[in-house]
MIVO-529320 format. One record per residue (C-alpha): residue in three letters; x, y, z. Coordinates in pm, whole numbers, plus 50000, padded with zeros to 5 digits. Each point is the difference from the previous one (the first is absolute). Layout:
BEGIN
  type      x      y      z
   Ala      X      Y      Z
...
***
This chain:
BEGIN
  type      x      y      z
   Unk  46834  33096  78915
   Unk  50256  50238  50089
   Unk  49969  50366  50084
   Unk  50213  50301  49877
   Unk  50205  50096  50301
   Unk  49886  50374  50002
   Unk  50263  50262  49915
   Unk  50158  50171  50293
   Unk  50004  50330  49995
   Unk  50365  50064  50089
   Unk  50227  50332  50000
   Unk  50124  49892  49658
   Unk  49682  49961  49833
   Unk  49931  50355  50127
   Unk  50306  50137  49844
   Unk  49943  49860  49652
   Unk  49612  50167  50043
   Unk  50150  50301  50125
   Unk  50215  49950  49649
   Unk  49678  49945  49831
   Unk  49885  50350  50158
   Unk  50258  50186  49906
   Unk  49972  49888  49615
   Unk  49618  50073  49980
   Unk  50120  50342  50105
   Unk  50221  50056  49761
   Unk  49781  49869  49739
   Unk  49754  50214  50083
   Unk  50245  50354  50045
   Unk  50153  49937  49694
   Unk  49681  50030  49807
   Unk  49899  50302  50201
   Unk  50273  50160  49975
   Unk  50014  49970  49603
   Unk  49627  50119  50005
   Unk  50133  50361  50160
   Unk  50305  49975  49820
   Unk  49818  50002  49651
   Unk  49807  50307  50061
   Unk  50122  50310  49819
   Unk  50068  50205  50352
   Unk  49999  49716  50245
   Unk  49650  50064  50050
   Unk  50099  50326  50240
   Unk  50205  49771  50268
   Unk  50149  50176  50272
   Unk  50357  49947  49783
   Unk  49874  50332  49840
   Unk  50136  50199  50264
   Unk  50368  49837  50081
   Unk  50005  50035  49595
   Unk  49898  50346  50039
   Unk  50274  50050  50286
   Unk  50289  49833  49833
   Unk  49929  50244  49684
   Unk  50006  50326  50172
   Unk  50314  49878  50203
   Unk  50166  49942  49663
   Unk  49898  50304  49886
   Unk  50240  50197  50252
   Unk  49631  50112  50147
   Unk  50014  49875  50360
   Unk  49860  50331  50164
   Unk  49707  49927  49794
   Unk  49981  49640  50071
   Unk  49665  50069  50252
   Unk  49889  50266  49763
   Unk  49624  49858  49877
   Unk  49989  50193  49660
   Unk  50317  49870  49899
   Unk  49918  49637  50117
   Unk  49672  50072  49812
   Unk  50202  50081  49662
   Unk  50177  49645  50002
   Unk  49709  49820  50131
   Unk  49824  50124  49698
   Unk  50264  49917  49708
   Unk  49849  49610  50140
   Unk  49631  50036  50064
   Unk  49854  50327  49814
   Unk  49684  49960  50154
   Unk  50030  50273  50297
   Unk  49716  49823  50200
   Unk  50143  49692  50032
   Unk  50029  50069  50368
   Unk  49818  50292  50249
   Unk  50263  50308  49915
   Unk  50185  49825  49672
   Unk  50287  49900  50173
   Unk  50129  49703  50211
   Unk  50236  50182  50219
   Unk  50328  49866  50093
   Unk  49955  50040  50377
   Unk  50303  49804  50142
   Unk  50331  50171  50158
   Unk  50249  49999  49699
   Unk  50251  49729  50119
   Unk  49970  49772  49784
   Unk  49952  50265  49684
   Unk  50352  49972  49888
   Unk  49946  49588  49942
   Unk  49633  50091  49780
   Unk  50242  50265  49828
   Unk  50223  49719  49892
   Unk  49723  49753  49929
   Unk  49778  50229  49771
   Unk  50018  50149  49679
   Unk  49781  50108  49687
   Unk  49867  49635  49930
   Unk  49679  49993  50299
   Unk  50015  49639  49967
   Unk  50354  49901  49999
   Unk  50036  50195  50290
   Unk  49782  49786  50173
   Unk  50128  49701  49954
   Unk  50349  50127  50148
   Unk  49789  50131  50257
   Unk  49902  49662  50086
   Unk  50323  49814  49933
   Unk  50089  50234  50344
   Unk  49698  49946  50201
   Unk  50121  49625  49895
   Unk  50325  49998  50131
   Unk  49856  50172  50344
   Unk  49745  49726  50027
   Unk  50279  49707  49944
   Unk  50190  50189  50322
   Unk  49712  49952  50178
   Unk  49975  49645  49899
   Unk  50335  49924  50161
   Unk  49942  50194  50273
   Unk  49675  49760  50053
   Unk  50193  49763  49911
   Unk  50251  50057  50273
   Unk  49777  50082  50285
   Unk  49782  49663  49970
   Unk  50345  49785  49974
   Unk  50076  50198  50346
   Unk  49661  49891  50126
   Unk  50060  49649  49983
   Unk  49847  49958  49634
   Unk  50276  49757  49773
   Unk  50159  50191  49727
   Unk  49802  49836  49702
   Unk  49654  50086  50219
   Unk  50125  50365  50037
   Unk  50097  50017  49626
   Unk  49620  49893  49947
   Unk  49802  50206  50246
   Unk  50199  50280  49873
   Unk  49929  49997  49688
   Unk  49622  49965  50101
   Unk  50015  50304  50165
   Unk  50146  50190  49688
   Unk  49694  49869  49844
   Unk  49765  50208  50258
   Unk  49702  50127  49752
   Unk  50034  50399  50157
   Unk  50369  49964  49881
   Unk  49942  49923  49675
   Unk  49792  50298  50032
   Unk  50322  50160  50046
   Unk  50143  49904  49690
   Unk  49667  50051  49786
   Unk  49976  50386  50091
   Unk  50356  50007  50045
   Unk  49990  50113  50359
   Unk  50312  50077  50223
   Unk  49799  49783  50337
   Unk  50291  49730  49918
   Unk  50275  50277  50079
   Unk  49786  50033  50381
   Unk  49970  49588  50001
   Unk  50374  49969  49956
   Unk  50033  50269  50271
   Unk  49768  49868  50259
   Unk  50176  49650  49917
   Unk  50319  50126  50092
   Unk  49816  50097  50331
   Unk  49873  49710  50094
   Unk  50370  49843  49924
   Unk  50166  50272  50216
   Unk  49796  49949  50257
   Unk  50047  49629  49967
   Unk  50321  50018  50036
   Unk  50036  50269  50239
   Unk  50211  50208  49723
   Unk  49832  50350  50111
   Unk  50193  50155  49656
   Unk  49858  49796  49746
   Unk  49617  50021  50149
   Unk  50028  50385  50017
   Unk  50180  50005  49667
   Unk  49719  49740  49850
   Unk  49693  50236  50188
   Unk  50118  50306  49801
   Unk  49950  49867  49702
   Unk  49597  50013  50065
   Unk  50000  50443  50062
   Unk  49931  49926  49633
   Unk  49636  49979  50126
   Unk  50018  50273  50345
   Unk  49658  49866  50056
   Unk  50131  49636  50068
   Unk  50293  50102  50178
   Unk  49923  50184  50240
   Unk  49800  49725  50213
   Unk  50289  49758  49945
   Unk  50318  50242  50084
   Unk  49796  50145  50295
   Unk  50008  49693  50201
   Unk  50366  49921  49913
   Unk  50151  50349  50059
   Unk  49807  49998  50375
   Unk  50170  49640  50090
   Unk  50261  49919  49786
   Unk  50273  50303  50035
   Unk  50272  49846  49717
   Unk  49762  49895  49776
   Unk  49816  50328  50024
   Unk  50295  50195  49981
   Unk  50102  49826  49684
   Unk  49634  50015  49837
   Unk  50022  50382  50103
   Unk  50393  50035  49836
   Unk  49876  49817  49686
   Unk  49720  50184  49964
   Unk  50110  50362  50024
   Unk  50262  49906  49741
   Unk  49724  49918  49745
   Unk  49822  50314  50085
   Unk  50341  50202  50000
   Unk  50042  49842  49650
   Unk  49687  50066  49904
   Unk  50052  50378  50065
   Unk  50297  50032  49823
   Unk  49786  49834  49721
   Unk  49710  50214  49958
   Unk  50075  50360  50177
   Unk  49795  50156  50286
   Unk  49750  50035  49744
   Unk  49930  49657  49899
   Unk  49996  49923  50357
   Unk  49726  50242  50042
   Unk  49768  49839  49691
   Unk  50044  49651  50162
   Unk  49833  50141  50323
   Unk  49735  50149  49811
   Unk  49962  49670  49842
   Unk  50000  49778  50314
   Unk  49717  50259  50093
   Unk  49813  49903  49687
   Unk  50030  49639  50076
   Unk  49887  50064  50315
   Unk  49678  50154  49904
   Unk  49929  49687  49804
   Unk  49763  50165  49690
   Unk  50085  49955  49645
   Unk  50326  49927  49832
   Unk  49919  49603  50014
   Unk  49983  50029  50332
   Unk  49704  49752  50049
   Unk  50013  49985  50343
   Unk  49660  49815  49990
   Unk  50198  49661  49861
   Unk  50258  50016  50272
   Unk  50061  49680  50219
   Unk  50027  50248  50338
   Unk  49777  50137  50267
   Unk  49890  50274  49791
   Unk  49923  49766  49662
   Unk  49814  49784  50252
   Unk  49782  50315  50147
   Unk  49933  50165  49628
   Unk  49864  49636  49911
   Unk  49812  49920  50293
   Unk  49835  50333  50001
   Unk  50053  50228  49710
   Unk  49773  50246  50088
   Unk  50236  50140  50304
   Unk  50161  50321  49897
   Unk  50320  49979  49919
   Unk  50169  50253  50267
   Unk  49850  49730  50235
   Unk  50107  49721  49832
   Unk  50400  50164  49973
   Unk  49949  50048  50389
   Unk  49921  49646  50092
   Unk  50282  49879  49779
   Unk  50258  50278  50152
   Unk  49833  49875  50330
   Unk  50082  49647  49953
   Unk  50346  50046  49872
   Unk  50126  50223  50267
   Unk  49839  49785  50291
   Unk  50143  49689  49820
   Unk  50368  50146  50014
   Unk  49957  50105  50358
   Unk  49906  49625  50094
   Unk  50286  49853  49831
   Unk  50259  50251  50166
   Unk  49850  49928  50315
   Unk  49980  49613  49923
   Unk  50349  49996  49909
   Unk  50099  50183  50286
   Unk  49874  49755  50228
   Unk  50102  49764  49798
   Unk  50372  50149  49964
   Unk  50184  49707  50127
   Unk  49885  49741  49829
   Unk  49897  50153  49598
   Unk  49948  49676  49775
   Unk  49936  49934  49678
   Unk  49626  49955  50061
   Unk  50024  50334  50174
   Unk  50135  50156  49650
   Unk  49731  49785  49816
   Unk  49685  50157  50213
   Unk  50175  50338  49945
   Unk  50004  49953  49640
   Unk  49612  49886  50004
   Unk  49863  50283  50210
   Unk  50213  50214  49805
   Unk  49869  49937  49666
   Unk  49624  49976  50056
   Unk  50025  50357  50226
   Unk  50208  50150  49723
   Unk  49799  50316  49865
   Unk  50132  49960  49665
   Unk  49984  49591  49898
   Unk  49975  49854  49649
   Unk  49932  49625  49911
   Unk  50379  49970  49935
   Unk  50123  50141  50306
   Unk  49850  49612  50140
   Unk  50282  49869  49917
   Unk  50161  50110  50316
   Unk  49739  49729  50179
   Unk  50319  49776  49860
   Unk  50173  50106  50304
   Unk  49772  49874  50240
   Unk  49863  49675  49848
   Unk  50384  49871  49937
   Unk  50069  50099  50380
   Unk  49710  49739  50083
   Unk  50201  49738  49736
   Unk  50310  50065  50164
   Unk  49789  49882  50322
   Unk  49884  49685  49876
   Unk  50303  49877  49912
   Unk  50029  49933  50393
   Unk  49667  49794  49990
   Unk  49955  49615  49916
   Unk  49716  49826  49801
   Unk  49721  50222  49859
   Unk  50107  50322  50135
   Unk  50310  49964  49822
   Unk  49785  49904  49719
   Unk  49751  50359  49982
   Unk  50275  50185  50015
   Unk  50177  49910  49737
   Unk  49687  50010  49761
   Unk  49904  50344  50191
   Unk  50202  50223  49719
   Unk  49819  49844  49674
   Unk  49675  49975  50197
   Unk  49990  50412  50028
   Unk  50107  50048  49673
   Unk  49787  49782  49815
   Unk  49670  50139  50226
   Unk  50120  50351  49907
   Unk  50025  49901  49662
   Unk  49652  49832  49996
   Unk  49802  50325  50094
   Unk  50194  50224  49784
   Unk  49916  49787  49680
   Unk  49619  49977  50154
   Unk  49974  50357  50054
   Unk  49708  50162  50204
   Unk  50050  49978  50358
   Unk  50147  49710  50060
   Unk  50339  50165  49974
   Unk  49982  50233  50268
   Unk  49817  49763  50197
   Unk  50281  49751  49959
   Unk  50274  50277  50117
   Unk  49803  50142  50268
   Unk  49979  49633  50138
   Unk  50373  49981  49916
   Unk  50122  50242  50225
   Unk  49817  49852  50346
   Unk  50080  49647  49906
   Unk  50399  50129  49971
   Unk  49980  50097  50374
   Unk  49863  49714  50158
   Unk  50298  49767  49787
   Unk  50184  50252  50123
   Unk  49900  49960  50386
   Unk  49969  49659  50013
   Unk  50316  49887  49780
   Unk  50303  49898  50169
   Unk  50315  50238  50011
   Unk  50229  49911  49739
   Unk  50326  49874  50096
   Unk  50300  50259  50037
***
């Protein structure tokens, strides 16, 4: 009697299951997605406040754009109820850049607003596809692998996040992307253009640009130019004034309490601490996470300084991780900057043989669809799985071959 030869499993047969992976994703976003979408007010997500933005920038308003009472007023034309979050208003807490693109997205209809709202965050993502694209080609990865893997990695679960609360984390992933391809390609203009982009969140910048303005000098100095010509048009934007309410409002973040702050569900240092042991006062708790953050940046400058001749991508990548989970102010969808670091260990494995080659091409999914997993199971296996995330991202990280140049 003859046996079944059994069926190898090849590069190819991973493809068409990382294929497979990528449809069960969208399978399952598109019905999530409609579930929020069908909702009268979105069910409160975070789009509430870029609406809220883009409306007082088209009403000629933008002194008042950090103002809380009049955020409160438009907030409240969508969800009367003026307890739907600690202080009855989701603030819009982000520096106004990118208000003059919400101004041109929104208008009086809450919903169609959001759906041009995501037809943008759309377009950033598919840059970011070729840019993934692009970088794992480089890497040694053939073009119809890249196109694959890519397209994986736009299927990252805290992405979709992204697009569900209509979140402006893809504007910092296209940024840091740009980075990572600057620094690839030793173009010090296009990764200190790219890092500017992510000042949209100061609290993620600053242990990124740090590093780079202490060893690379021409990158720096164009992350620097590119960034004081956002600010500078950010002035002329909202007066001395505004400029003075976005303070106060960074300060207000900062303190963490009320207005859907919920630092408590945060995937950082200080989320960790208020879970583990809730009973710890909270000037404590703001202390260790302060703590954390500012040591953290300190060991990456000096890291990269000693470092300074030889920055790789898996330098950038370990950045990015440390960055995130020290980050004083971290949402679920700010994860999907892990992106970054899990398709600098891809672009590694294209240089390995056999199984290694193998893991690392089903390594994108494989995050995803874990992610996934503990978000539709709730409890704490969600946490759990992104605490164990974060070490498991350094150690690829250490032990996965540099990509090629």
């Amino acid at each position: 009697m003859k046996t079944r030869a059994p069926i190898r499993f090849t590069l190819p047969v991973v493809i068409i299951i990382v294929l497979g992976a990528v449809l069960l994703h969208l399978v399952v976003y598109q019905r999530l997605w409609m579930s929020v979408y069908r909702h009268p007010a979105l069910e409160g997500v975070d789009f509430i406040l870029f609406y809220t933005a883009g409306r007082i920038a088209r009403s000629g308003l933008l002194a008042h754009l950090y103002d809380l009472e009049t955020q409160r007023a438009i907030q409240q034309t969508i969800i009367p109820n003026p307890d739907f979050v600690p202080g009855g208003v989701l603030p819009f807490n982000h520096p106004p850049f990118l208000v003059p693109l919400m101004a041109l997205v929104v208008g009086d209809d809450y919903h169609a607003s959001f759906l041009r709202w995501t037809v943008v965050l759309v377009l950033v993502l598919a840059f970011c596809g070729l840019v993934m694209a692009h970088l794992l080609e480089q890497a040694g990865w053939s073009r119809a692998e890249s196109r694959v893997l890519a397209l994986s990695g736009l299927c990252f679960y805290p992405l979709f996040i992204c697009l569900l609360k209509g979140q402006i984390t893809v504007f910092l992933l296209a940024g840091v992307l740009l980075w990572l391809w600057g620094t690839h390609q030793r173009r010090a203009w296009l990764a200190g253009v790219g890092l500017a982009l992510t000042i949209l969140k100061p609290q993620i910048a600053v242990p990124l640009a740090l590093p780079l303005m202490l060893t690379r000098r021409r990158a720096g100095w164009w992350f620097a130019g590119t960034s004081f010509a956002m600010v500078l048009a950010s002035l002329l934007m909202i007066g001395w004034q505004g400029w003075r309410d976005f303070l106060e409002m960074l300060l207000l973040t900062a303190r963490g309490e009320g207005f859907g702050m919920n630092q408590q569900v945060m995937y950082n240092v200080t989320g960790l601490v208020l879970r583990s042991m809730p009973g710890l006062p909270r000037s404590l708790v703001h202390g260790v996470g302060w703590g954390v953050f500012l040591l953290t940046t300190s060991l990456l400058c000096w890291f990269w300084w000693v470092r300074r001749n030889h920055i790789t991508a898996r330098l950038l990548g370990l950045t990015i991780t440390l960055g995130v989970f020290s980050s004083p102010h971290l949402h679920y969808h700010d994860l999907c900057l892990l992106l970054l670091p899990l398709l600098v260990v891809v672009m590694g494995g294209a240089t390995r043989e056999g199984s290694g080659r193998i893991v690392a091409a089903l390594l994108l999914p494989a995050s995803s669809l874990l992610l996934l997993a503990g978000s539709l199971v709730g409890g704490v296996w969600l946490p759990l799985l992104v605490y164990l995330l974060l070490p498991v991202t350094v150690v690829a990280l250490v032990r996965s071959p540099p990509a090629s140049e």
